[in-house]
N, CA and C atoms as an extended XYZ file, in Angstrom:
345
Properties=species:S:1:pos:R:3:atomname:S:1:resname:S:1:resid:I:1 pbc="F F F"
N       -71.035      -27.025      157.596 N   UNK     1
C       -72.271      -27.137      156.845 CA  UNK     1
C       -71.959      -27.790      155.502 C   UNK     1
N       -72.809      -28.881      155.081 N   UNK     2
C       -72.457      -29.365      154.131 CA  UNK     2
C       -73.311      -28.939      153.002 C   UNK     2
N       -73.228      -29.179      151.523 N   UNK     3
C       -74.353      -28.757      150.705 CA  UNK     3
C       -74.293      -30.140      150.224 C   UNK     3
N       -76.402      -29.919      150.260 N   UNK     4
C       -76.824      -30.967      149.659 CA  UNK     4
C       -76.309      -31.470      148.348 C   UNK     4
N       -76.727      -32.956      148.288 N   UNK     5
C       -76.118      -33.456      147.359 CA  UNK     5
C       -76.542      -33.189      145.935 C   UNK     5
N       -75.694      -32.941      145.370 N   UNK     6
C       -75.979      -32.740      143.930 CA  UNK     6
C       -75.044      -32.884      142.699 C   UNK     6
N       -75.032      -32.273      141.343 N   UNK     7
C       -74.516      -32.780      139.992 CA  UNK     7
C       -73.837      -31.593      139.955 C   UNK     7
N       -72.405      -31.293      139.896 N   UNK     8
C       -71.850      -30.304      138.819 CA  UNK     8
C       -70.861      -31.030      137.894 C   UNK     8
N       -70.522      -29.818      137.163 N   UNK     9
C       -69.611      -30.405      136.150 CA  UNK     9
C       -67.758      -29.722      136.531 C   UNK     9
N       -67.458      -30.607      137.189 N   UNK    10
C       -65.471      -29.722      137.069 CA  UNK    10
C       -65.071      -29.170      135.827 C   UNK    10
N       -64.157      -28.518      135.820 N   UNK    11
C       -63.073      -28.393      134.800 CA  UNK    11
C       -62.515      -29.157      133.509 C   UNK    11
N       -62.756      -30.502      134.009 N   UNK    12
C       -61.984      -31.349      133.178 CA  UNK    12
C       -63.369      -32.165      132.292 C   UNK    12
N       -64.561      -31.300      132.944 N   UNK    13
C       -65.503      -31.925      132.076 CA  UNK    13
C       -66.590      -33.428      132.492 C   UNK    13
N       -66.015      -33.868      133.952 N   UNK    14
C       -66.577      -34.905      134.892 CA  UNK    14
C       -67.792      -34.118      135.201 C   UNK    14
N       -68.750      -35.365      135.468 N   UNK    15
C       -70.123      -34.813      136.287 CA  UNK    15
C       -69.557      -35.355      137.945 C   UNK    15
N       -69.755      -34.516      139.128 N   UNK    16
C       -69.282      -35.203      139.955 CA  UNK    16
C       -70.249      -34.543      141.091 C   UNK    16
N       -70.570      -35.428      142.218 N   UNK    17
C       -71.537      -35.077      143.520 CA  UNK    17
C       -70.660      -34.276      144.555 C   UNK    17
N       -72.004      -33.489      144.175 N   UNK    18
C       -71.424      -32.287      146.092 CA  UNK    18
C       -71.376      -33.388      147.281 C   UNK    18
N       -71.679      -34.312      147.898 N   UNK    19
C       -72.261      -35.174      148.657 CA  UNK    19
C       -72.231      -33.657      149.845 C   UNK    19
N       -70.547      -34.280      150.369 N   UNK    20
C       -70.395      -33.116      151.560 CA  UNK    20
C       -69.045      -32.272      151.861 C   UNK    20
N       -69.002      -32.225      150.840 N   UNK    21
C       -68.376      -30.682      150.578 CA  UNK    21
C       -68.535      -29.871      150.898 C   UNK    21
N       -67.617      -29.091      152.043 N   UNK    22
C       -68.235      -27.730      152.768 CA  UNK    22
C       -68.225      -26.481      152.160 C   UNK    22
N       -69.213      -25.458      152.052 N   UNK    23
C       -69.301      -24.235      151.696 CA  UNK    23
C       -69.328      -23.422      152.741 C   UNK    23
N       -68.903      -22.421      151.870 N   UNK    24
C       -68.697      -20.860      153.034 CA  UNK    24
C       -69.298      -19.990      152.538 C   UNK    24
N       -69.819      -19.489      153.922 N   UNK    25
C       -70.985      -18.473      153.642 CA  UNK    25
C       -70.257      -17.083      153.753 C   UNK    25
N       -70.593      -15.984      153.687 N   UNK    26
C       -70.543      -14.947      153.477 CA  UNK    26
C       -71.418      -14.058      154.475 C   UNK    26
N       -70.911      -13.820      155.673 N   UNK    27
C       -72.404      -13.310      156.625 CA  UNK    27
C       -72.364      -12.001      156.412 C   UNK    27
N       -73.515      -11.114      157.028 N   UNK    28
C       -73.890       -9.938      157.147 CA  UNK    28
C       -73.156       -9.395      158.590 C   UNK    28
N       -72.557       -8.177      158.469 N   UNK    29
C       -71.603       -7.912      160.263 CA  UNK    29
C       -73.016       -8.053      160.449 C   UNK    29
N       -72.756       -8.339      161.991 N   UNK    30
C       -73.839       -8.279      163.206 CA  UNK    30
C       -73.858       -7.009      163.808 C   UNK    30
N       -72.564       -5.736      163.938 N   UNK    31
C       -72.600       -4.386      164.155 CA  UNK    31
C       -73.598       -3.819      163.095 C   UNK    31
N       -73.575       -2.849      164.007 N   UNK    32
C       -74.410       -1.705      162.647 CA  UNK    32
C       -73.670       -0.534      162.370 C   UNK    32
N       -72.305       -0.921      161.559 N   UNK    33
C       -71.700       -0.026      160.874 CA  UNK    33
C       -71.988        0.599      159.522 C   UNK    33
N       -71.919        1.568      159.515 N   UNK    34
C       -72.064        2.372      158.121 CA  UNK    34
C       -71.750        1.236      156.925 C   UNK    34
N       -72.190        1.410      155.690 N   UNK    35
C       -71.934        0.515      154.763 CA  UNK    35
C       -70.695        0.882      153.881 C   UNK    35
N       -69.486        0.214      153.893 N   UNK    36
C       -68.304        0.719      153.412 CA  UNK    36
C       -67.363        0.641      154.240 C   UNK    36
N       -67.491        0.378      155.806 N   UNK    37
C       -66.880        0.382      156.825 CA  UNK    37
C       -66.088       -0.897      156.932 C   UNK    37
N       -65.153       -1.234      157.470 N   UNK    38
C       -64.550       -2.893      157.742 CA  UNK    38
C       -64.267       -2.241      158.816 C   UNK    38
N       -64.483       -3.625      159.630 N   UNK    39
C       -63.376       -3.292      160.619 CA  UNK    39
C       -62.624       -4.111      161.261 C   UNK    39
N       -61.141       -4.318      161.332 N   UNK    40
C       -59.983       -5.023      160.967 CA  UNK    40
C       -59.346       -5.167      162.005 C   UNK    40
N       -59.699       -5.978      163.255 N   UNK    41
C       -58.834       -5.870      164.328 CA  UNK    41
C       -58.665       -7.342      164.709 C   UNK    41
N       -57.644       -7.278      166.037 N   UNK    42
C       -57.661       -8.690      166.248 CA  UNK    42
C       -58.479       -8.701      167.545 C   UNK    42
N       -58.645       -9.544      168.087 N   UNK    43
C       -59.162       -9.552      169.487 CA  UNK    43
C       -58.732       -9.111      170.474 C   UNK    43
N       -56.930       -9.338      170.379 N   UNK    44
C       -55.908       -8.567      171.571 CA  UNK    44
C       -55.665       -6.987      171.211 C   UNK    44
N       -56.094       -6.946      169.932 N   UNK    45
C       -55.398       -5.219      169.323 CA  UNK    45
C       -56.647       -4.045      170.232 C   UNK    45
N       -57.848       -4.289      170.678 N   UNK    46
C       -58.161       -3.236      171.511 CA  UNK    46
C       -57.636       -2.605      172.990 C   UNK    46
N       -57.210       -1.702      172.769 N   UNK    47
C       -56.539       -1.262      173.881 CA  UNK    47
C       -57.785       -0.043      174.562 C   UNK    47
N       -57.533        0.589      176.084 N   UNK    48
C       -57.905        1.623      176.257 CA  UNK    48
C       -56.964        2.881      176.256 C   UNK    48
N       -57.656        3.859      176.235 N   UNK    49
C       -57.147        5.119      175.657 CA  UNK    49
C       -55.572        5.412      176.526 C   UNK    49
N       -55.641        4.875      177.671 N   UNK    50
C       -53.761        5.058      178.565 CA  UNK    50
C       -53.171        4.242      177.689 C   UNK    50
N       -53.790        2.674      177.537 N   UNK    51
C       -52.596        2.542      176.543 CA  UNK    51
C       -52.031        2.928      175.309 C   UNK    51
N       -53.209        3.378      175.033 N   UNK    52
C       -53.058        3.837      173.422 CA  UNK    52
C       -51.895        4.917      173.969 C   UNK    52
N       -52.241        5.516      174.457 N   UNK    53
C       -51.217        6.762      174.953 CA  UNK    53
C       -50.035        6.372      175.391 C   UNK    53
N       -49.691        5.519      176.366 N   UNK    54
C       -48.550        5.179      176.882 CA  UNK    54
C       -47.902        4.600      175.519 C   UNK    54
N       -48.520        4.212      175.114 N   UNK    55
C       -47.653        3.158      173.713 CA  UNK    55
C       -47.461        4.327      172.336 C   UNK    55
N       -48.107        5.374      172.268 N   UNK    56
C       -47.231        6.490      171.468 CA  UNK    56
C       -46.675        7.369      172.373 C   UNK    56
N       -46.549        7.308      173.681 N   UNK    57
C       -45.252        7.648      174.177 CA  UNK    57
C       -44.314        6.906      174.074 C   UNK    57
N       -44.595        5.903      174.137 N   UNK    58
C       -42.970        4.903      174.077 CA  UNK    58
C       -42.914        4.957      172.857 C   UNK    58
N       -43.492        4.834      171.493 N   UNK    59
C       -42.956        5.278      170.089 CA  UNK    59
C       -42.302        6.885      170.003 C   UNK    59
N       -42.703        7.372      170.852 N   UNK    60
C       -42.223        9.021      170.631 CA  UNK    60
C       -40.684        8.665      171.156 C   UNK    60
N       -41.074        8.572      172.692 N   UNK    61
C       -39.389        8.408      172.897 CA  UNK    61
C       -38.120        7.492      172.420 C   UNK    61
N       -38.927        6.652      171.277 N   UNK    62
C       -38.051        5.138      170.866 CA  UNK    62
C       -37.752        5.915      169.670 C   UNK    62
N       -38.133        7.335      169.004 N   UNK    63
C       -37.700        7.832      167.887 CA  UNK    63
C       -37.131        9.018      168.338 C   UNK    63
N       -37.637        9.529      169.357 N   UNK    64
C       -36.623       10.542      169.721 CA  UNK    64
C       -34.942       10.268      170.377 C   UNK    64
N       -34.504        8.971      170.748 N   UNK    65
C       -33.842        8.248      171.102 CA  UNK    65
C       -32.612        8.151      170.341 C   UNK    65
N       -33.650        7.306      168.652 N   UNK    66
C       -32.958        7.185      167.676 CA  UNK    66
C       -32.489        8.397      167.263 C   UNK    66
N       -33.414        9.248      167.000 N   UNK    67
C       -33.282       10.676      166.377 CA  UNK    67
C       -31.641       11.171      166.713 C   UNK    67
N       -31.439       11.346      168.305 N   UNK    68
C       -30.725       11.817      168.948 CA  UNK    68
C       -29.000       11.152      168.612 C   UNK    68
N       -29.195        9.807      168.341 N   UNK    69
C       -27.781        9.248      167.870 CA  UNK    69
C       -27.531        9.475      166.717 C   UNK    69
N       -28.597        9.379      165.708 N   UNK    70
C       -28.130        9.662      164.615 CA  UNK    70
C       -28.203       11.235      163.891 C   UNK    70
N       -28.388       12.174      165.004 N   UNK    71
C       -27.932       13.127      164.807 CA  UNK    71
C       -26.123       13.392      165.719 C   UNK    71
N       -25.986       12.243      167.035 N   UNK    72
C       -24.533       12.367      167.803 CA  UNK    72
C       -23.647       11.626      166.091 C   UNK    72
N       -23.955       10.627      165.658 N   UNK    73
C       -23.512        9.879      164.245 CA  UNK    73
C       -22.872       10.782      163.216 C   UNK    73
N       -24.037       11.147      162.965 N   UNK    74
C       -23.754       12.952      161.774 CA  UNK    74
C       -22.988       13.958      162.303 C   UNK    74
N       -23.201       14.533      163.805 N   UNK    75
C       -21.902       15.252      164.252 CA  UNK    75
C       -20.355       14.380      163.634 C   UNK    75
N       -20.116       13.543      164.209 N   UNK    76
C       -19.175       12.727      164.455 CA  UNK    76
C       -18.505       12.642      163.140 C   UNK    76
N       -19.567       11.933      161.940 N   UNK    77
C       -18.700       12.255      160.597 CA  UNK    77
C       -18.389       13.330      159.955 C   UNK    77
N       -18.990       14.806      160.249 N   UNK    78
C       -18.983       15.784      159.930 CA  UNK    78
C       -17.737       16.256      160.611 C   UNK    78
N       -17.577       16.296      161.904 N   UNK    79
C       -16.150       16.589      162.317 CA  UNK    79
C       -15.052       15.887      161.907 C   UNK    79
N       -15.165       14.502      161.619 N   UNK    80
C       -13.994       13.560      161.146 CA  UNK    80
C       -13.395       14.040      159.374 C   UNK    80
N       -14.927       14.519      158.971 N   UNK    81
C       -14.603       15.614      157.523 CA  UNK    81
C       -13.995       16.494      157.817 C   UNK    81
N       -14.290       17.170      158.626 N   UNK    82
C       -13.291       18.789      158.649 CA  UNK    82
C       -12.132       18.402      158.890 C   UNK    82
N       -11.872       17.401      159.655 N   UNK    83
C       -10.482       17.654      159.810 CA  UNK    83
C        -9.539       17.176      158.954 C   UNK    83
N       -10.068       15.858      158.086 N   UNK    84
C        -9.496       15.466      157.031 CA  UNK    84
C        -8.906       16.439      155.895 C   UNK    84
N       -10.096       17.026      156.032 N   UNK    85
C        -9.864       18.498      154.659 CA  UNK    85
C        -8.984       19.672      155.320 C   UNK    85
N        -8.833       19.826      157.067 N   UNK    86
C        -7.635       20.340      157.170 CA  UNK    86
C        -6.335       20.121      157.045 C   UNK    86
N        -6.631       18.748      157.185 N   UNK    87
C        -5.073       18.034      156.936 CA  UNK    87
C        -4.633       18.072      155.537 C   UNK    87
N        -5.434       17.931      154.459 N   UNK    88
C        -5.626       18.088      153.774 CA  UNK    88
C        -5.307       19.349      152.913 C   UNK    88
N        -6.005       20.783      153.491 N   UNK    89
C        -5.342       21.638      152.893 CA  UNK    89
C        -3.918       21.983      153.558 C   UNK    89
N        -3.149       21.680      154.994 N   UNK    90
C        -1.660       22.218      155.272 CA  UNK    90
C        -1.401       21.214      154.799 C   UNK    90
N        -1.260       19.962      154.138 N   UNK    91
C        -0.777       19.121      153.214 CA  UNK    91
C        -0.151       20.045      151.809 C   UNK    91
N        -1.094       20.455      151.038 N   UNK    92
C        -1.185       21.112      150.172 CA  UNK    92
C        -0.923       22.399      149.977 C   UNK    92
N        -0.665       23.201      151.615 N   UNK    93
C        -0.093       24.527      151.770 CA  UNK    93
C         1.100       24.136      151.579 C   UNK    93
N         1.890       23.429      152.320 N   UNK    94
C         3.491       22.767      152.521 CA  UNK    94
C         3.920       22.578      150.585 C   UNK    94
N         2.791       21.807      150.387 N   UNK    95
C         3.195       21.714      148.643 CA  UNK    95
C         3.215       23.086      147.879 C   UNK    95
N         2.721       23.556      147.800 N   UNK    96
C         2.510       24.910      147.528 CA  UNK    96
C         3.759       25.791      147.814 C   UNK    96
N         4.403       25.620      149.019 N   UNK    97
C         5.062       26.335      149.403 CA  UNK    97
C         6.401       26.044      148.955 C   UNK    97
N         6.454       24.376      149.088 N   UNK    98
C         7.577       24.328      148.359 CA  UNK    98
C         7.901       24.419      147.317 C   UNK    98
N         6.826       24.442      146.384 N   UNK    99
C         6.557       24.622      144.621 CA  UNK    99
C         7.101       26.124      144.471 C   UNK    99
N         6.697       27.235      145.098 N   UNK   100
C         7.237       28.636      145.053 CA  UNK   100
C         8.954       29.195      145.379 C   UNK   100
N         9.023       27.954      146.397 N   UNK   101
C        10.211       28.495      146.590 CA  UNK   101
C        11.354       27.722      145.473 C   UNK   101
N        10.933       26.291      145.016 N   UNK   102
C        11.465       26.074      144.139 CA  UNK   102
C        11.536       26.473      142.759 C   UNK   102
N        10.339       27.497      142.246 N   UNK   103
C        10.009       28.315      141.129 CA  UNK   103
C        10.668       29.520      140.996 C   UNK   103
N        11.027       29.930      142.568 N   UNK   104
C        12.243       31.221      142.284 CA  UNK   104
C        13.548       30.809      142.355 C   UNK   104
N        13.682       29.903      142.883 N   UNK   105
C        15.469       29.044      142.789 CA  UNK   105
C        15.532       28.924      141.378 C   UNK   105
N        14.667       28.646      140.467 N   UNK   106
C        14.839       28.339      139.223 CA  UNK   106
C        14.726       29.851      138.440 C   UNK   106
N        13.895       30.432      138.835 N   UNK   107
C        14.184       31.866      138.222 CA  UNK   107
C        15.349       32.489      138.327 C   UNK   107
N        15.705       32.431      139.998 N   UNK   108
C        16.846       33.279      140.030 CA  UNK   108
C        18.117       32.618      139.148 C   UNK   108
N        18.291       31.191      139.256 N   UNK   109
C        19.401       30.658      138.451 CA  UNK   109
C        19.301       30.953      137.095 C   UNK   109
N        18.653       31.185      136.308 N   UNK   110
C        18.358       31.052      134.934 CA  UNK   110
C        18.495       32.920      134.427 C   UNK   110
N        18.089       33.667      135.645 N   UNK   111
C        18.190       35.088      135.393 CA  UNK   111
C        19.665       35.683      135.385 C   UNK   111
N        20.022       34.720      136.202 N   UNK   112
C        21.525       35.142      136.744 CA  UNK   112
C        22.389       34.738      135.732 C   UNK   112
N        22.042       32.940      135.328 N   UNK   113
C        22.759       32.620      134.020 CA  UNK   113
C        22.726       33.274      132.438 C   UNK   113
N        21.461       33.813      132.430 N   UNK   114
C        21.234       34.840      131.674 CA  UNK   114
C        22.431       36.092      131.279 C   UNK   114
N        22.711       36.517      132.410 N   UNK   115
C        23.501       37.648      132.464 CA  UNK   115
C        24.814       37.512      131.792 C   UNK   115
């Protein structure tokens, strides 16, 4: 649709003709939805109610799926922790142990040299 011809003025201050320059209209929906309503779909996005259903079953099970590894994931580093920190503490028992026994070698020598 073109608009008739006529005079405006641009930006820069030119007088210049609509001749046929297309405008866009703005229609009224043709539904009779409540006023405030949009409604935002595409043409392929209506489904019926199985699919709607089948397709949040397959989202249910595509997260319960995920869910499930990344809870096998979290096992996995959680055990690879414990054992680090066991190694970890008989690391540190062994140190320990030898720190004591070398703390009374030094006592006893020094008690004895004492004498």
């Amino acid at each position: 649709m073109a608009v008739p011809t006529s005079i405006y003025q641009t930006s820069t201050g030119q007088y210049t003709a609509t001749g046929d320059m297309p405008t866009y209209q703005i229609r009224a929906p043709t539904t009779a939805l409540p006023q405030g309503v949009v409604m935002a779909a595409s043409p392929g996005s209506l489904h019926s109610p199985q699919q709607l259903a089948e397709e949040a079953t397959r989202k249910r099970e595509l997260r319960l799926m995920k869910n499930r590894e990344a809870a096998r994931e979290c096992r996995r580093k959680k055990k690879e922790y414990v054992k680090c920190l066991e190694n970890r503490v008989a690391v540190l028992e062994n140190q320990n142990k030898t720190l004591i026994e070398e703390l009374k070698a030094l006592k006893d020598f020094y008690c004895h040299k004492a004498e």
